[in-house]
C-alpha positions in Angstrom: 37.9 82.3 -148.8 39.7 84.2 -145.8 42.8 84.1 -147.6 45.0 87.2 -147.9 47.7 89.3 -150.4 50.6 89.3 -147.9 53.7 91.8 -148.5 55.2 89.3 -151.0 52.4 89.6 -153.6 52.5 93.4 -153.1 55.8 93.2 -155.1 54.3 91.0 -158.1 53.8 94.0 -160.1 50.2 94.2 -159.7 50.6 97.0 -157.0 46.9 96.6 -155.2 48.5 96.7 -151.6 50.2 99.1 -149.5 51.8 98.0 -146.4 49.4 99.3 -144.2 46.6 97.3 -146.7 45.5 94.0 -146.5 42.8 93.1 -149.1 41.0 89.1 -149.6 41.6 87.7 -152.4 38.4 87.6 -153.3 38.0 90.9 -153.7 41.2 91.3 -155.6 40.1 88.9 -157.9 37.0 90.3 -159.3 38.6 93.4 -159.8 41.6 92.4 -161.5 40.6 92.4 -164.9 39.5 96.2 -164.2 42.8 97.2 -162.8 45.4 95.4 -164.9 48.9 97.7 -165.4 48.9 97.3 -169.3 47.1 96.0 -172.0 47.1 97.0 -176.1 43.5 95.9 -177.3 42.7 94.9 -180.8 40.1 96.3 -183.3 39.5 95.3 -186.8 42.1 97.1 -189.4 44.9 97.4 -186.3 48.4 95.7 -186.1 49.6 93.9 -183.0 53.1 93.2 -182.2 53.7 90.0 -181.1 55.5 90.5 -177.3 58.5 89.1 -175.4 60.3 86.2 -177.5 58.4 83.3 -178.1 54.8 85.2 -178.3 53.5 84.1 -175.0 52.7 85.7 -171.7 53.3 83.8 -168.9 52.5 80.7 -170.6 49.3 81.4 -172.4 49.7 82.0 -176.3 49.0 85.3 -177.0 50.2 85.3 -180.9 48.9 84.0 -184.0 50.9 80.1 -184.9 54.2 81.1 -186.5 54.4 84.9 -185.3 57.5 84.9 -183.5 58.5 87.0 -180.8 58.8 91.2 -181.8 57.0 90.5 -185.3 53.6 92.1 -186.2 50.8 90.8 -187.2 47.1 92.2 -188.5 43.9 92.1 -185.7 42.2 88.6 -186.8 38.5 89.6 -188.8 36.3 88.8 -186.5 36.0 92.2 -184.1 36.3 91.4 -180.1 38.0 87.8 -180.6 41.2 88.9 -179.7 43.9 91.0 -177.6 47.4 90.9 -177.8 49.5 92.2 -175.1 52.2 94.2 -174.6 55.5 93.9 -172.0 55.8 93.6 -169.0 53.8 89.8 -170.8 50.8 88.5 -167.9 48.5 86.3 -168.3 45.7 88.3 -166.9 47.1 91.6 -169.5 45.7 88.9 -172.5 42.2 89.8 -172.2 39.5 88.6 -175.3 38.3 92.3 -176.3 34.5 91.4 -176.3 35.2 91.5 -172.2 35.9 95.6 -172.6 33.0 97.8 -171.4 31.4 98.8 -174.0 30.5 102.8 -175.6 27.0 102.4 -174.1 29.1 102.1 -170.7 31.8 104.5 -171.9 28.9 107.5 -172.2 26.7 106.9 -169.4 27.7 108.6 -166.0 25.8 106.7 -162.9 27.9 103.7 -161.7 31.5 105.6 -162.9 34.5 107.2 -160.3 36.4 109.7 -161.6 40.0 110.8 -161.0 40.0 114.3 -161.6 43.5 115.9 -162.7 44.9 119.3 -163.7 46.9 118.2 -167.3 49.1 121.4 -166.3 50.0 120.0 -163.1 49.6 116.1 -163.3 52.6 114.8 -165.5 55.8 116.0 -167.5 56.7 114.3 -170.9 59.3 111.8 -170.6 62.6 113.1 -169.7 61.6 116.5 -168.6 62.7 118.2 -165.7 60.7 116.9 -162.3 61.7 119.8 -159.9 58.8 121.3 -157.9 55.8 123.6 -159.2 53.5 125.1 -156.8 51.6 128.2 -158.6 48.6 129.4 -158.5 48.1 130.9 -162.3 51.3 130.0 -163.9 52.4 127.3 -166.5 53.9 124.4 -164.9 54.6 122.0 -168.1 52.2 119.4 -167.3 51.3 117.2 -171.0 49.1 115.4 -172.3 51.7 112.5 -173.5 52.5 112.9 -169.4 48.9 111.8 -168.4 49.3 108.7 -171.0 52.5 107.4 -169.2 50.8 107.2 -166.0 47.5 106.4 -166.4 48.7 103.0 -164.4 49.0 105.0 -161.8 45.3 105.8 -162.0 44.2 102.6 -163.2 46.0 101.1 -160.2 43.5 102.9 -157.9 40.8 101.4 -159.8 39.0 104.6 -161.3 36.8 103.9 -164.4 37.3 107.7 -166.1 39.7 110.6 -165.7 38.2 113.8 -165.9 40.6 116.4 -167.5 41.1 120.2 -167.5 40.7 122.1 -171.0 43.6 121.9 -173.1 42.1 123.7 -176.4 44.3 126.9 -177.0 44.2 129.6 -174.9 44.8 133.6 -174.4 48.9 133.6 -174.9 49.4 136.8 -172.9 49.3 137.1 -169.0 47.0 139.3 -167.2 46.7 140.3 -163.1 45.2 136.8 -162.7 48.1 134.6 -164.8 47.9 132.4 -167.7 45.7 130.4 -169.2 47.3 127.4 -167.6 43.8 126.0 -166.3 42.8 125.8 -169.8 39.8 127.7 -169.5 40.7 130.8 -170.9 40.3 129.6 -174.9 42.0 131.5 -177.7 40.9 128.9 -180.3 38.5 126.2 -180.0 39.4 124.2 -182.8 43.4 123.7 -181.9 45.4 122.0 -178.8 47.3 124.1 -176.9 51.0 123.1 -177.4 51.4 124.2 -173.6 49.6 120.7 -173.2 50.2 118.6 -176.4 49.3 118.0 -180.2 45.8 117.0 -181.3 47.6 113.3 -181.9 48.2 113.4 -178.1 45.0 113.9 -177.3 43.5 111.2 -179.7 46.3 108.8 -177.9 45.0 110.1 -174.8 41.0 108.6 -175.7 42.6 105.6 -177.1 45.2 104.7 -174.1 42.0 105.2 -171.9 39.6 103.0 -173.9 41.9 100.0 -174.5 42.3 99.9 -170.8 38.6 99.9 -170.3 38.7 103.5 -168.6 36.9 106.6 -170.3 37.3 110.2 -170.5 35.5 112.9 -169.1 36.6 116.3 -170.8 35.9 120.0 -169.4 35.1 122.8 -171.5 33.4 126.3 -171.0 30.5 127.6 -172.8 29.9 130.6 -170.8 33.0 132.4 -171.6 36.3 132.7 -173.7 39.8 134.1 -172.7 40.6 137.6 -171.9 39.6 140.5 -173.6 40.4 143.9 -173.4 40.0 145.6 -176.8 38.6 144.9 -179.9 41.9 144.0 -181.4 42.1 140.8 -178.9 39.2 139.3 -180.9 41.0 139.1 -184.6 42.9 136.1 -183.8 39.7 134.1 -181.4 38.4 131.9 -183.3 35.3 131.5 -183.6 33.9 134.0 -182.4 36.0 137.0 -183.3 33.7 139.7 -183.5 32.5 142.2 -180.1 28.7 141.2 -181.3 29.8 137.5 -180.0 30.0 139.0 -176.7 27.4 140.2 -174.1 28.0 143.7 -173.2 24.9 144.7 -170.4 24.7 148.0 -169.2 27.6 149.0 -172.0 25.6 152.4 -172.7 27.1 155.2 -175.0 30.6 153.5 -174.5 33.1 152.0 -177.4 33.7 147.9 -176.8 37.3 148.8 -176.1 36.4 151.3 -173.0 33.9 148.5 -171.5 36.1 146.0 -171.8 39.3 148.1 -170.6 40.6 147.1 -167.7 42.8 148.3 -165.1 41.7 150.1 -161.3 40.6 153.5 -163.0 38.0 151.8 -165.7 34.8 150.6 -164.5 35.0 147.6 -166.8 32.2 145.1 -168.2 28.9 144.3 -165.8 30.0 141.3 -163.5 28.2 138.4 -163.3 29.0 138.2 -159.5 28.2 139.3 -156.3 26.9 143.1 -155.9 29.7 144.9 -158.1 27.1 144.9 -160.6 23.9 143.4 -158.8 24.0 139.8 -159.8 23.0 137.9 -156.8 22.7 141.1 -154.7 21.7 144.7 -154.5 24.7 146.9 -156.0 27.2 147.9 -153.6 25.8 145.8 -150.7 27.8 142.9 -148.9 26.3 139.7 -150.0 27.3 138.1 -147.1 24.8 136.3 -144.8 26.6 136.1 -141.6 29.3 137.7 -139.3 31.9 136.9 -137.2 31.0 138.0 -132.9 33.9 137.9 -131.8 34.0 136.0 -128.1 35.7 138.4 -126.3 34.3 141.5 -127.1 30.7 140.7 -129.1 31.7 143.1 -131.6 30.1 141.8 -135.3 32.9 141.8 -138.6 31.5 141.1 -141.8 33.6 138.3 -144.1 34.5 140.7 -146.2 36.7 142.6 -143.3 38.3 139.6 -142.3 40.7 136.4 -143.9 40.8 132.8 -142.6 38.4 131.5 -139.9 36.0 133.4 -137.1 37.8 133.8 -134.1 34.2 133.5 -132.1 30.8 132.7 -133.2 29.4 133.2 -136.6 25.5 134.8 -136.8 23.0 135.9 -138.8 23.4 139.4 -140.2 20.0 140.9 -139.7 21.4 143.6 -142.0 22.5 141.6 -144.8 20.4 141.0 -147.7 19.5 137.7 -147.4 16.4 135.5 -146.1 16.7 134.5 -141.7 17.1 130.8 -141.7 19.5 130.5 -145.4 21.3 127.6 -145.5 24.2 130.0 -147.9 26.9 131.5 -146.1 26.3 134.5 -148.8 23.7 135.4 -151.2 24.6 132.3 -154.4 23.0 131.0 -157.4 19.6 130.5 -157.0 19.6 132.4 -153.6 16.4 134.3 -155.0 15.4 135.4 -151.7 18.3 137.9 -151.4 17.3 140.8 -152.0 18.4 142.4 -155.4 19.1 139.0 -157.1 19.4 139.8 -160.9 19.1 136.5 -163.3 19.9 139.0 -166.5 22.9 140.2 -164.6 23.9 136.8 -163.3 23.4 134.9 -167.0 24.8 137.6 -168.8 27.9 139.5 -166.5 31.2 138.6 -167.5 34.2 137.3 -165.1 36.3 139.5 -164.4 38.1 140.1 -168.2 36.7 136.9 -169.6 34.5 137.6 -172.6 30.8 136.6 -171.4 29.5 134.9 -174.9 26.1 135.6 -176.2 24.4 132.9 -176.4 21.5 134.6 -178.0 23.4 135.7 -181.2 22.4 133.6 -183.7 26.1 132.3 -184.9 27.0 131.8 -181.2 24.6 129.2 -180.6 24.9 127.6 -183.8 28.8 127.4 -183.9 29.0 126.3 -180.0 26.7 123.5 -180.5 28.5 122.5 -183.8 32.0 122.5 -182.2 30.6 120.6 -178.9 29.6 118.1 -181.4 32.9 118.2 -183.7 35.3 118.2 -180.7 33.2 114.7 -179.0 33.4 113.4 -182.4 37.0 114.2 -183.3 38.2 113.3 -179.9 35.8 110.5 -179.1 35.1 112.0 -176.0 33.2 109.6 -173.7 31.8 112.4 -170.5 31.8 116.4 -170.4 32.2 118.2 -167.4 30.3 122.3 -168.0 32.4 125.0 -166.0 30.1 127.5 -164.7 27.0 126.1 -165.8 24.6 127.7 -163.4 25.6 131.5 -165.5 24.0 129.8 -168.9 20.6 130.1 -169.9 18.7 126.8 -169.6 17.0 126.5 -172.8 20.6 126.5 -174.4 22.1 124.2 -171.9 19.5 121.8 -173.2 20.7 122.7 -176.7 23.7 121.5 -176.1 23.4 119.0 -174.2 21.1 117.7 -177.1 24.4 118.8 -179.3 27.2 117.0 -177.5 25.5 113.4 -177.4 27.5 112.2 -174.7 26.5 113.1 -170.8 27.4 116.7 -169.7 27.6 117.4 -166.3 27.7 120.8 -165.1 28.9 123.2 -162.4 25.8 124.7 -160.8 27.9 126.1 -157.3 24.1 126.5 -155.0 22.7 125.2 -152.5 19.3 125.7 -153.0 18.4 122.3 -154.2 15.0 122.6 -156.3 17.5 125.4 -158.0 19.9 123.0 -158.6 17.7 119.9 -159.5 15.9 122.4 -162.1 19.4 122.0 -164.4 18.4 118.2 -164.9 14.7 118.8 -165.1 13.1 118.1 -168.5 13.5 120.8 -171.1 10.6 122.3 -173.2 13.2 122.9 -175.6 14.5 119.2 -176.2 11.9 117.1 -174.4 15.1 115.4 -172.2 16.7 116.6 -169.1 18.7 119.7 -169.5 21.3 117.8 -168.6 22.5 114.4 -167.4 24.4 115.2 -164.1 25.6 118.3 -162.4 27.9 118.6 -159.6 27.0 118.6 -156.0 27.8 121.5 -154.8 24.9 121.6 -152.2 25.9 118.8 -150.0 30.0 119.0 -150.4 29.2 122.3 -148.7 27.4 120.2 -146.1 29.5 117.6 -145.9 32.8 119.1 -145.5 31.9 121.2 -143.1 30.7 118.2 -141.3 33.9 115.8 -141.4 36.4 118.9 -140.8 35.1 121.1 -138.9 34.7 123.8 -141.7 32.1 126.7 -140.9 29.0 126.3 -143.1 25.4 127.3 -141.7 24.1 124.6 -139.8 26.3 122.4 -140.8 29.9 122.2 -138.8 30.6 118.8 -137.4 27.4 118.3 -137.7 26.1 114.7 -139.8 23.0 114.9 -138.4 22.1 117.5 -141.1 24.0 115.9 -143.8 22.0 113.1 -143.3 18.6 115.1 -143.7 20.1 117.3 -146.4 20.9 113.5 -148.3 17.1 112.5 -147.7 16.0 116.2 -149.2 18.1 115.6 -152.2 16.3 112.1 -152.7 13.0 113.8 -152.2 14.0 116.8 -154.9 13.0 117.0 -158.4 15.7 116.2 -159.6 15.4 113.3 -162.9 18.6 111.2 -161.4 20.7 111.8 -158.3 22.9 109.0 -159.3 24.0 111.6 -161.9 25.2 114.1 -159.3 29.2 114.2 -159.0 30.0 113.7 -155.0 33.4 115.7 -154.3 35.3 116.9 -151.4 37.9 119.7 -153.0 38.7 120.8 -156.4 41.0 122.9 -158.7 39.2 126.4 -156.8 38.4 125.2 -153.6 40.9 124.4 -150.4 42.1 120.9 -150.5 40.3 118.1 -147.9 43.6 117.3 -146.0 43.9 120.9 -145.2 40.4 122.0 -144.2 40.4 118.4 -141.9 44.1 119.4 -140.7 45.9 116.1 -141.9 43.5 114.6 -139.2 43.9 110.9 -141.5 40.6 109.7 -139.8 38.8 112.6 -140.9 40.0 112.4 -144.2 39.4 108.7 -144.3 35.7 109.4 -143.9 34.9 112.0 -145.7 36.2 109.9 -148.6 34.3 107.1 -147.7 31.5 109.4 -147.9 32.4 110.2 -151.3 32.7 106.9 -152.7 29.3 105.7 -151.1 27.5 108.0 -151.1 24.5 108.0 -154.0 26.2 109.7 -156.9 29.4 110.1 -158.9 32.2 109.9 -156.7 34.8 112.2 -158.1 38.8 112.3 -156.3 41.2 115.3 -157.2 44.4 114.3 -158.2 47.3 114.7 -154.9 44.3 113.1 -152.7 46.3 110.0 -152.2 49.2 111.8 -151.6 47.6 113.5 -149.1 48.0 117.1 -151.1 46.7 120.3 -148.8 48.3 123.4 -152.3 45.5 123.1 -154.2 47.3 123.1 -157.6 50.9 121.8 -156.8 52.7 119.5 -159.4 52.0 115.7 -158.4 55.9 114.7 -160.3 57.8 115.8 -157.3 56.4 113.1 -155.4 57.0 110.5 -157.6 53.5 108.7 -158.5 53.9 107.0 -155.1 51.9 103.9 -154.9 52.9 102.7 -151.5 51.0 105.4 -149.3 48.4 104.0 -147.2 45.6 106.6 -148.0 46.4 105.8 -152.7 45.8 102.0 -150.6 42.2 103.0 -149.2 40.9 104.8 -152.3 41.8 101.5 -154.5 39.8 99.7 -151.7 37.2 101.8 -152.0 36.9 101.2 -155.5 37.2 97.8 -155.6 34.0 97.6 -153.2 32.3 99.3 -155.4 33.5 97.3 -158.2 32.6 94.2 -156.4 29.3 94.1 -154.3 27.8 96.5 -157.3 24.3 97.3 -156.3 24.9 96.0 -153.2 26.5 99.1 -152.1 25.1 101.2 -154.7 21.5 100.5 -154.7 18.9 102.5 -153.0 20.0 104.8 -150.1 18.1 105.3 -146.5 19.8 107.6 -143.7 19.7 105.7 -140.5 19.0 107.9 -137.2 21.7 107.5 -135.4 20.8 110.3 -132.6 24.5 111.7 -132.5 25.8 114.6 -134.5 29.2 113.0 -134.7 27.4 109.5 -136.8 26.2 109.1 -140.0 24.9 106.0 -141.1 23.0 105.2 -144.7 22.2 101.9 -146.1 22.4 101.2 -149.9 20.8 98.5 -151.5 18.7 97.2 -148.6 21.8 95.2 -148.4 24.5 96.6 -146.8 25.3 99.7 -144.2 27.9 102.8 -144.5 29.2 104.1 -141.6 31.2 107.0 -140.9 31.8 109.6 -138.0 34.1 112.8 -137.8 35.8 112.0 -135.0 40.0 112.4 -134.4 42.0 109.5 -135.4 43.1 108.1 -132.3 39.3 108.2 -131.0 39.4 104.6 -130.3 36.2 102.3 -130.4 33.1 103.9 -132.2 29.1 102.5 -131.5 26.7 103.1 -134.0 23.5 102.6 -133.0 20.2 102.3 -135.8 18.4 99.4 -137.3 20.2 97.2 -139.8 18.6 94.8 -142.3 18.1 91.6 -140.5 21.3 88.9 -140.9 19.5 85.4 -139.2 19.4 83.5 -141.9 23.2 82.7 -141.1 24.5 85.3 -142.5 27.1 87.9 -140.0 27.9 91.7 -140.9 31.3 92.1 -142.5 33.5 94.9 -143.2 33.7 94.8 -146.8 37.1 97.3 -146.5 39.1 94.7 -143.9 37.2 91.7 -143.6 36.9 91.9 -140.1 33.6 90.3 -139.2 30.7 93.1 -137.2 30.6 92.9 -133.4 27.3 94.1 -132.1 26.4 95.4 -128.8 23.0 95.6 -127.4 21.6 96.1 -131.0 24.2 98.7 -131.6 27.5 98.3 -134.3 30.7 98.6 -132.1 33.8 99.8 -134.7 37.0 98.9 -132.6 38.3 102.4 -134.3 37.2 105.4 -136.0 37.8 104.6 -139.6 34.9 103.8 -142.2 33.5 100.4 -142.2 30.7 99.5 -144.9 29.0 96.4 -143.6 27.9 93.9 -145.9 26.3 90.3 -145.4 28.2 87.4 -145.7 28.0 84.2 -145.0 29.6 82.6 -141.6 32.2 80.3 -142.6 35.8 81.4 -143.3 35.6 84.8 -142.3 37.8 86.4 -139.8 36.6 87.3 -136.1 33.3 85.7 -136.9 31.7 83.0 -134.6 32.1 79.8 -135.1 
């Protein structure tokens, strides 16, 4: 106890420091069975080849009595009672298999983080070319058989599932907007793309994951397919290769192939956003909420006049369509207040060119909810992540969430939260929640405006209101917040190293947030590297493990993987009476803090009640060890990083009294 993993154990091959990282050995070791570099598990019916040249590792048999070194040899009968192991040999890589989580853990969402990674962008194939690729909408090369090669890399940070773009087959062609290189634009449900991989790959994929104790989270869209533009696009879609798949509101006396046309001149299928057709507002009005007065002259610009940020004060528009007081910077799902909100329009408007499916066709429904459950089955897919969730009817959501088996948790971009709690509320339909998570959109809105400084309503460097809009989430109806998926930049949003402006102590807490916060955490790939493109291959720089920040996410997880409920029980916001503080305990147990302040701040105080410590016990920094000063009653951080303060008992630990 006290002890530390110096420089010279950073090179033993497990990788769990950085230089700039010094984690106890406690907490290493009840983690290390989670985050070991390799390991080839055993299942009844498999062959195992025996490693290295006498079949042990590191000492400890790992082969059957007379199986010599390179042979193979069939998994014993008895399922669970064994592992072999593969090179580089370890001890700790020779795990019994009845220690692996099981499917009941695979396929149930609270508890889980999740890497999030674009399979177009992540990793090559083996001995492809590792130059640079920083596009928008264009193929990049990224493989499936890429993400299997380093899933050390995430496994070293100690994520338990990788969440992964589409890779089904998509629209070959390219349009105004790209390629289907996002891999929601699907051509063909039923095959890979070979953009990404073979069907093989992506069973290797599943099984690389679950032998390592990880599980897979996969993305697919029900609302839409690829482009379409004619009626001669659809003969090759499969399924649904017929315009009657395909909602066409407001189509009127026109052919399929003139409402879908596109192009400047045509007037092209009803959109499903904003007031180009009259989804969330009135048709041809700005749904914008605010605009920018400017501070010299006091002359208002609407958003939709201007690009990057407000060179004065945003204010309500008393013109615009939506309610005084809205917490949305524009008029967004569930916004029903604004005036001219259409849900017909909204759940049934396309995407631009994307073909808006039609759910209430009766082939639709049934062949979407038999492939959901084919492709889970076929793939053994553990999670589902729903893109654009919050433009599908509800009673079919619950269909097929009922369908898929497995957790689904959707994309429901609002921040109106009984709106966004309804999309886990029980279903008439099913009798269970619609479904098991969605993504929490309303308080990433919230909370990166608070860390960075980004302008949101209410809510710019302001914690204070993240900390109520926190409590109103735990007093919303929704059926489990620790199914909502906590984030802080994706695949269509800026990334958080750019909206915090490299500011690492910024970036540090809003992470910390993330992680600790009640809910899924969920880190896009490039994080650790400190990524501000928002799509830009990660090969170019080399799957580096050193950095401090891929150092503090791996501590992060390893908290959570080591005081459990401790850390992840219950949540209470603590009033800290300072817009800059935000402090929550979880579990009754232990305390998060966090601020928005510049690196280089120097000391923090946090001042709120913590649960009392006199029965020996002293506050530690679960992150660095470093035993809790307190000053009249207040927590005094020596700098502005994250701390989470846990209770611990006096002797051994570092900086405590004696």
């Amino acid at each position: 106890e006290g002890a530390e993993l110096t420089a010279g154990h950073r090179q033993s091959g497990h990788g769990l420091l950085t230089p700039a990282m010094r984690v106890p050995v406690a907490l290493f070791c009840l983690g290390v069975r989670a985050l070991r570099s390799s390991a080839s598990l055993c299942a009844v019916g498999d062959t195992v080849r025996c490693p290295g040249s006498n079949g042990t590792c590191a000492g400890e048999e790992c082969c059957p009595p007379g199986v010599q070194g390179g042979e193979s040899f069939p998994c014993p009968s008895a399922p669970g009672s064994f592992t072999g192991c593969d090179s580089p040999s370890k001890a700790e890589d020779c795990v019994d298999s009845a220690s692996l989580p099981t499917r009941e853990w695979r396929r149930t969402l609270a508890g889980k983080s999740v890497y999030f990674l674009l399979v177009d962008r992540f990793a090559r194939s083996a001995g492809e070319p590792t130059a640079k690729c920083d596009t928008e909408n264009h193929w990049c090369n990224g493989t499936l058989r890429g993400v299997i090669d380093r899933l050390d890399y995430i496994q070293g940070m100690g994520f338990d599932c990788i969440w992964i773009t589409p890779v089904v087959y998509q629209w070959p062609g390219e349009s105004t907007s790209g390629t289907g290189c996002m891999g929601y634009w699907a051509y063909n449900l039923y095959e890979i793309d070979p953009h990404f991989g073979t069907k093989e790959d992506m069973k290797d994929l599943t099984r690389s994951l679950h032998e390592r104790g990880m599980c897979l989270m996969y993305d697919f869209v029900a609302n839409h397919m690829g482009p379409i533009h004619s009626e001669d696009m659809l003969r090759d879609m499969v399924p649904f290769n017929d315009a009657k798949y395909f909602n066409q509101l407001f189509r009127g006396p026109m052919t399929f192939d003139e409402y879908a046309a596109p192009g400047p001149d045509a007037r092209g299928p009803t959109q499903a956003m904003w007031s180009h057709s009259g989804g969330q507002c009135t048709v041809g009005r700005s749904c914008h909420c605010y605009e920018c007065v400017a501070a010299d002259t006091g002359m208002a610009t609407s958003p939709d006049d201007f690009d990057g940020p407000c060179n004065g004060e945003m204010a309500f528009d008393e013109d615009s369509p939506c309610p005084r007081g809205t917490l949305s910077p524009y008029c967004m799902l569930g916004d029903y207040a604004c005036e001219g909100y259409n849900e017909t329009i909204t759940q049934q408007g396309w995407f631009f060119d994307l073909g808006d499916l039609n759910q209430s066709h009766p082939f639709v429904r049934r062949k979407q909810k038999e492939w959901i459950r084919w492709f889970v089955d076929e793939y053994d897919v553990d999670l589902l992540r729903l893109d654009t969730a919050g433009f599908i009817q509800s009673d079919f959501l619950a269909e097929l969430q009922d369908a898929a088996r497995v957790p689904i948790i959707g994309e429901v971009t609002a921040t109106n939260l009984t709106y966004h709690a309804g999309f886990q509320q029980t279903s008439p339909t099913t009798g269970r929640p619609t479904l098991a998570g969605v993504l929490n959109f309303p308080l990433y809105y919230t909370a990166l405006a608070g860390f960075c400084g980004k302008w949101f309503p209410y809510s710019t460097f302001n914690l204070t209101f993240l900390g109520e809009r926190m409590e109103e989430q735990l007093a919303a109806p929704y059926a489990d917040v620790n199914n909502l998926g906590n984030f802080m930049d994706n695949h269509d949003t800026l990334r958080l190293a750019k909206v915090c402006g490299g500011d690492a102590s910024r970036i540090y807490n809003a992470l910390a947030w993330t992680m600790l916060a009640k809910g899924v955490p969920i880190v896009y790939y490039g994080t650790e590297q400190l990524f501000t493109s928002v799509r830009k291959s990660l090969w170019d720089d080399r799957y580096d493990t050193t950095t401090e920040m891929y150092g503090f996410i791996r501590a992060l997880n390893l908290v959570r993987k080591e005081f459990g409920a401790e850390v992840l029980g219950a949540l209470e916001v603590v009033d800290t009476k300072h817009e800059g503080l935000l402090v929550f305990r979880r579990g009754g147990r232990s305390g998060v803090f966090v601020n928005n302040f510049r690196e280089g701040h120097g000391a923090v105080r946090y001042c709120g009640e913590l649960p009392d410590a006199s029965d020996g016990g002293v506050w530690v920094d679960a992150i660095s060890q470093e035993a809790a000063v307190f000053d009249a009653g207040c927590y005094r951080s020596a700098d502005s990083r994250p701390k989470v303060l846990v209770r611990r008992q006096r002797r051994g630990l570092r900086g405590a009294a004696p």
